[in-house]
ROPA-511215 format. One record per residue (C-alpha): residue number from 0; residue in one letter; x, y, z. Coordinates in steps of 0.001 Angstrom, whole numbers, padded with zeros to 6 digits. Example, Ala and Ser with C-alpha at 12.3 -4.5 7.8 and 13.67 -1.06 7.14 Angstrom:
2
+-----+------+---------+---------+---------+
:  nr : rest :    east :   north :      up :
+-----+------+---------+---------+---------+
:   0 :    A :  012300 : -004500 :  007800 :
:   1 :    S :  013670 : -001060 :  007140 :
+-----+------+---------+---------+---------+
***
This chain:
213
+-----+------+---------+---------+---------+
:  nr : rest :    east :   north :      up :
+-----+------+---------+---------+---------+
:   0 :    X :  000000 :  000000 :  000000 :
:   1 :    X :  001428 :  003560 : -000622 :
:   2 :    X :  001338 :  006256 :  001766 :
:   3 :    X :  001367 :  009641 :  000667 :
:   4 :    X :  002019 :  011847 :  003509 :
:   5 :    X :  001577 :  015766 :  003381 :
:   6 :    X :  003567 :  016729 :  006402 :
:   7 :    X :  003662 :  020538 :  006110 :
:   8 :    X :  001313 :  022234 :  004021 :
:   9 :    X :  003659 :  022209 :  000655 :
:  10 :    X :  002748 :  024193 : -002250 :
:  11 :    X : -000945 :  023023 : -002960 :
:  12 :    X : -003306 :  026231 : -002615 :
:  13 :    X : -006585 :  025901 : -001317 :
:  14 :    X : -008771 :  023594 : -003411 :
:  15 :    X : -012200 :  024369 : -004734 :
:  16 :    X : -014124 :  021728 : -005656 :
:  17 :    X : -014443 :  022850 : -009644 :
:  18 :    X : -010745 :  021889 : -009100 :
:  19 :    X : -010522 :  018953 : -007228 :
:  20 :    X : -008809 :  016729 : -009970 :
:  21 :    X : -006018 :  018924 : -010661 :
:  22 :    X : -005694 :  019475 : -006829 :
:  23 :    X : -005068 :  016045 : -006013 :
:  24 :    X : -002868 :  015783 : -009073 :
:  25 :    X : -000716 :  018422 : -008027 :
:  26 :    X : -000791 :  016724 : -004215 :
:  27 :    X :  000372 :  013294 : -005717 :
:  28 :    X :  002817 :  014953 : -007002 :
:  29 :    X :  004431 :  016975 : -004487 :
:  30 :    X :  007755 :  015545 : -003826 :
:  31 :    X :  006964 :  015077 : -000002 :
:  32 :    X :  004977 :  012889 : -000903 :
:  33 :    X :  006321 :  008446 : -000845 :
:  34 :    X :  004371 :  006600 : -003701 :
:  35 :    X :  005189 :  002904 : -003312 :
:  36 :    X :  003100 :  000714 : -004943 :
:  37 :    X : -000694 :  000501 : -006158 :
:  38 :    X : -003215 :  001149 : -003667 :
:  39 :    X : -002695 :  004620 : -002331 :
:  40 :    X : -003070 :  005948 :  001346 :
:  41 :    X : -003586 :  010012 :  001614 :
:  42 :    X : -002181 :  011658 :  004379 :
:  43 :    X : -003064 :  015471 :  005220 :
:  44 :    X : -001578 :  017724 :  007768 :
:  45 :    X :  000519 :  016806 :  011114 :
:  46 :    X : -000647 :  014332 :  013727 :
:  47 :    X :  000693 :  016162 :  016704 :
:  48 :    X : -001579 :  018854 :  015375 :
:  49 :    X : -004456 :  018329 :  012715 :
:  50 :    X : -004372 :  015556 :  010524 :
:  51 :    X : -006531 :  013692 :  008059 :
:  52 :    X : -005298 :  010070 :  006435 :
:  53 :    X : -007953 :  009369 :  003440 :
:  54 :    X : -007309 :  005007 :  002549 :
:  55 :    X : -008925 :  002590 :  000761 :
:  56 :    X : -012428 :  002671 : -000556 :
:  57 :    X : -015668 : -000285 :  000042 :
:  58 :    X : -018444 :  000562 : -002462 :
:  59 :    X : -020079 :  003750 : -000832 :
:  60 :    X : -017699 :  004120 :  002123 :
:  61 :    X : -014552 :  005071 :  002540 :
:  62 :    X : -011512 :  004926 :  005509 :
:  63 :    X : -011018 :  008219 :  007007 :
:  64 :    X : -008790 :  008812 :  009995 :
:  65 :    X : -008501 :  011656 :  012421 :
:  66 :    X : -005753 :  012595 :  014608 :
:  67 :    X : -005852 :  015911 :  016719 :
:  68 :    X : -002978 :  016647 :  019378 :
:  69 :    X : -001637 :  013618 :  018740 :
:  70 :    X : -005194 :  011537 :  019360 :
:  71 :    X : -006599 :  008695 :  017254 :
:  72 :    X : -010269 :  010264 :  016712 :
:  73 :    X : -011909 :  008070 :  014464 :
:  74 :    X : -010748 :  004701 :  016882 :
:  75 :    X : -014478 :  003591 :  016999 :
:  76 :    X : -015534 :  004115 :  013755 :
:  77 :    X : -013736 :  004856 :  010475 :
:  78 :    X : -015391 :  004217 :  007812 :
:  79 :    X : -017106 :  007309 :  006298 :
:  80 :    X : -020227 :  007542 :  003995 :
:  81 :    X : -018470 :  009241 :  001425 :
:  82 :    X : -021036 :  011999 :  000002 :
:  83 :    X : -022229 :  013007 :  003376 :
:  84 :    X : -019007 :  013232 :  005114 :
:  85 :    X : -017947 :  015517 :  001930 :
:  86 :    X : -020869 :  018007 :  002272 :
:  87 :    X : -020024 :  017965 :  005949 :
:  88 :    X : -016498 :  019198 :  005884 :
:  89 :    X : -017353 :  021500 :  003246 :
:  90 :    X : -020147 :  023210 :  005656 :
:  91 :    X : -017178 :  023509 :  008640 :
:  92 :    X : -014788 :  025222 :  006022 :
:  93 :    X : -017023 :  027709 :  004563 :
:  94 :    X : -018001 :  028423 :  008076 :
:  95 :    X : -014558 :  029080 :  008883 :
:  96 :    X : -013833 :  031364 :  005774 :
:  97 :    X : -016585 :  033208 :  006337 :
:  98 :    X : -015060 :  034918 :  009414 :
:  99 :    X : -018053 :  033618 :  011940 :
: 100 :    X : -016094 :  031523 :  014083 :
: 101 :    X : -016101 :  032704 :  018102 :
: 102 :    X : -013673 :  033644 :  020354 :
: 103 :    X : -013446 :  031733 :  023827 :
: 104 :    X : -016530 :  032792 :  025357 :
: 105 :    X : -015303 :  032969 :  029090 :
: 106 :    X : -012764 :  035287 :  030525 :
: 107 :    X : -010187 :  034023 :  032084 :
: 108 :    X : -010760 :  030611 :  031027 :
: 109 :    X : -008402 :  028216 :  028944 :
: 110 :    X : -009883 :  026581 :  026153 :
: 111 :    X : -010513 :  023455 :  028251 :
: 112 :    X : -012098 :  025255 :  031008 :
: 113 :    X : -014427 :  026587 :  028161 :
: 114 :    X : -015145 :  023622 :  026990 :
: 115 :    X : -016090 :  022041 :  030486 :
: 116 :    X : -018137 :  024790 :  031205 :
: 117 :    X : -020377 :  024788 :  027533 :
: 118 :    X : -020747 :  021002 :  028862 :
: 119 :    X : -021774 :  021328 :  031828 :
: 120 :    X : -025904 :  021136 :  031026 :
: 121 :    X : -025217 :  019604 :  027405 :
: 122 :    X : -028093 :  017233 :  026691 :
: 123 :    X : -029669 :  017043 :  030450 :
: 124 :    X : -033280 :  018562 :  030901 :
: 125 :    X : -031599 :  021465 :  033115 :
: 126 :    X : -030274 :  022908 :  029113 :
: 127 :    X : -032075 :  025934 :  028228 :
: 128 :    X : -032739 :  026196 :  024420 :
: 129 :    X : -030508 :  029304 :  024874 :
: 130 :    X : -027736 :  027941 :  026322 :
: 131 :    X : -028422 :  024787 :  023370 :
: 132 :    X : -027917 :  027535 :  020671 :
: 133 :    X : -024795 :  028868 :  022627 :
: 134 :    X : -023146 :  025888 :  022796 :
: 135 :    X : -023548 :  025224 :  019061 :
: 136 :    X : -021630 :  027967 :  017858 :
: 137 :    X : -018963 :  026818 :  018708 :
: 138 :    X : -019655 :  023102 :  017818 :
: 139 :    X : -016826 :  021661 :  015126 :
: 140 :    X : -016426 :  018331 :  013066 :
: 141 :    X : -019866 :  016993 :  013223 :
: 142 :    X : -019111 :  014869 :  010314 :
: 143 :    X : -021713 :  011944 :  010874 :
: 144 :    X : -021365 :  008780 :  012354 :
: 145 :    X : -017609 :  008845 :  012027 :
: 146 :    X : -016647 :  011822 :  014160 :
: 147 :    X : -019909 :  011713 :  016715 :
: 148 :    X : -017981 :  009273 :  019428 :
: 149 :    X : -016367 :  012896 :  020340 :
: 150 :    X : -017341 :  016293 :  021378 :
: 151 :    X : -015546 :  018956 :  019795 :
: 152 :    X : -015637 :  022748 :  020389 :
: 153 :    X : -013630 :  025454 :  017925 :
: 154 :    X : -012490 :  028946 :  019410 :
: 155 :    X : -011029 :  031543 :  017254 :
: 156 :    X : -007770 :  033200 :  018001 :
: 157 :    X : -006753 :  035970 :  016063 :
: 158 :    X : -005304 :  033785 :  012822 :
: 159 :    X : -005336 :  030534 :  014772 :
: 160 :    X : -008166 :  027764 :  015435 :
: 161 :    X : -007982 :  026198 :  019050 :
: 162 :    X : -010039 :  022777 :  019070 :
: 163 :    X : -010945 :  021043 :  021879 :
: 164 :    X : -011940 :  017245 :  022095 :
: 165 :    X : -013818 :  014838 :  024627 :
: 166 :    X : -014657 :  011329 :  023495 :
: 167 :    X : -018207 :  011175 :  025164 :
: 168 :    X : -019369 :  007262 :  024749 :
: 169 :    X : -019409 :  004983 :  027860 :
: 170 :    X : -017826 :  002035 :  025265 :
: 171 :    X : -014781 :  004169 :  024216 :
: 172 :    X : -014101 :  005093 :  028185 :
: 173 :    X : -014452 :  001239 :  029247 :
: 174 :    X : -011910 :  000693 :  026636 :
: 175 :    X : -009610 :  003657 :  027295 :
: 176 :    X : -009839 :  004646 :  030421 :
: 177 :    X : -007187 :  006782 :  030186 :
: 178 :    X : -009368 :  009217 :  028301 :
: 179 :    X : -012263 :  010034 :  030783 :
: 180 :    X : -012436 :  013670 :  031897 :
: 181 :    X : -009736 :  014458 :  029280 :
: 182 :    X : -010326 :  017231 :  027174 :
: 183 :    X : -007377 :  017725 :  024422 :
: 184 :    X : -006831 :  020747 :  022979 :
: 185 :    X : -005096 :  021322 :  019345 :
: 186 :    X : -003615 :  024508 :  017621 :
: 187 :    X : -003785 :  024776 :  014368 :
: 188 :    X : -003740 :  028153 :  011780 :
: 189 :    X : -007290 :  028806 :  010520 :
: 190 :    X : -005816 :  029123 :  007155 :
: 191 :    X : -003832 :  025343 :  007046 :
: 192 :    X : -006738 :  024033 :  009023 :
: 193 :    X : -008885 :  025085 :  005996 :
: 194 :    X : -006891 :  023639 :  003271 :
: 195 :    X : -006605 :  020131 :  004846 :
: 196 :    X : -010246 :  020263 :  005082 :
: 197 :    X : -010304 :  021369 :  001150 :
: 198 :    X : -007403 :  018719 :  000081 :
: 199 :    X : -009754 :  015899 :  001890 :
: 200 :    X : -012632 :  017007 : -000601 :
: 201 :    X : -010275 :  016744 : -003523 :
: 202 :    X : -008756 :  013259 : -002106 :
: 203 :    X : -012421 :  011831 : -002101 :
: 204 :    X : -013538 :  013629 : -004716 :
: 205 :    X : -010238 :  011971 : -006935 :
: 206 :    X : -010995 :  008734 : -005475 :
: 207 :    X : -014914 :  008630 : -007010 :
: 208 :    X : -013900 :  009541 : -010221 :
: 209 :    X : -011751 :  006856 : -010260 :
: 210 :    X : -014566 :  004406 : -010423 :
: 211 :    X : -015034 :  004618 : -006750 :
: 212 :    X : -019238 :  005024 : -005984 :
+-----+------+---------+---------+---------+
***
C-alpha cells in the first residue's frame, strides 16, 4: 500500500471543488509525498496537530482517519459515507472562511475550562434552548457517524483555530480509560486548518472519479 504523507502544508493552494482533480494531481505529485506501490493511502496535515489520512475505498464508504494533538479520533468508527461526510467538511470550512467563528466565550478561562463549562448542562433537561444555541456555535467536526464518538468545540484566536476534544461514549471510556475527563486541545492556523479540510474534498472527490461510488 502507498502512503502519501503531506507533512507541512507544501505548495498546494486551497482547493475548490471545480478543481478537485487537478488538486489532487498536483498533491500526488508533491515531492513530499512516498508513492510505493498501487493502492494509495492520503495523508493530510501533522498528527501532533491536525491531521486527516484518506485510505482505501468499500463501495459507498470510505476509511477516514482523524488525529488531533496527537489523538486517534476516528478509533471507533472509520469508515465514512463518502457523500455526506464531503458536504459535511465542506459546511465547517465555509463556516470558517466566512469569518463567523467565536472567540473563547469565558474570561479568564483556557480553552478546556471553556469547553467544560459549555458542557456542563449539554443534553440534560436542566439545558435551556438558549444555552443549546450557545453551545452550538462553537460546535466543530460533526461529520456523521464517524466523528460523533467525540465532542468537539472550535475557538477563534486571532489567525489561529484552538479545538478542543472529549470522546463522550461509555464504550470508548471502558476501553480507554485513560481518556475520561480528558479534554485535548489542538492549535492549528485557521488558514492550514482550511486547506486540509479542502485537500480531503479533492482526495475523495479523486478517489470517485476513479470508479469509486
Amino acid at each position: 500500500m502507498t502512503t502519501s504523507a503531506v507533512r507541512s502544508r507544501p505548495s498546494l493552494r486551497t482547493v475548490r471543488a471545480s478543481g478537485a482533480a487537478l488538486a489532487v494531481r498536483n498533491l500526488l505529485a508533491d515531492e513530499s509525498v512516498a508513492r510505493e506501490g498501487p493502492g494509495v493511502t492520503t495523508i493530510l496535515g501533522d498528527k501532533h496537530t491536525f491531521a486527516i489520512e484518506v485510505g482505501e475505498w468499500d463501495h459507498e464508504l470510505c476509511r477516514v482517519d482523524i488525529w488531533a494533538a496527537g489523538i486517534w479520533l476516528t478509533c471507533d468508527d472509520n469508515m465514512a459515507f463518502a457523500r455526506q461526510f464531503r458536504r459535511d467538511v465542506l459546511d465547517t470550512a465555509a463556516w470558517l472562511r466566512s469569518g463567523m467563528a467565536s472567540a473563547l466565550p469565558f474570561d479568564g478561562l483556557s480553552p478546556q475550562a471553556a469547553h467544560r463549562r459549555l458542557m456542563l448542562r449539554a443534553g440534560t433537561d436542566d439545558e435551556s434552548e438558549a444555552d443549546f444555541e450557545f453551545r452550538s456555535r462553537f460546535r466543530v467536526m460533526n461529520w456523521g457517524p464517524t466523528t460523533d464518538n467525540v465532542t468537539a468545540h472550535h475557538f477563534q484566536d486571532q489567525d489561529s483555530s484552538l479545538i478542543t476534544l472529549q470522546f463522550r461514549r461509555d464504550e470508548h471510556l471502558l476501553k480507554h480509560p485513560e481518556h475520561a475527563g480528558e479534554v485535548f486541545l489542538a492549535k492549528i492556523s485557521t488558514e492550514e486548518f482550511v486547506g486540509i479540510l479542502h485537500d480531503l474534498v479533492a482526495v475523495l472527490d479523486n478517489g470517485q472519479s476513479q470508479g469509486r461510488p
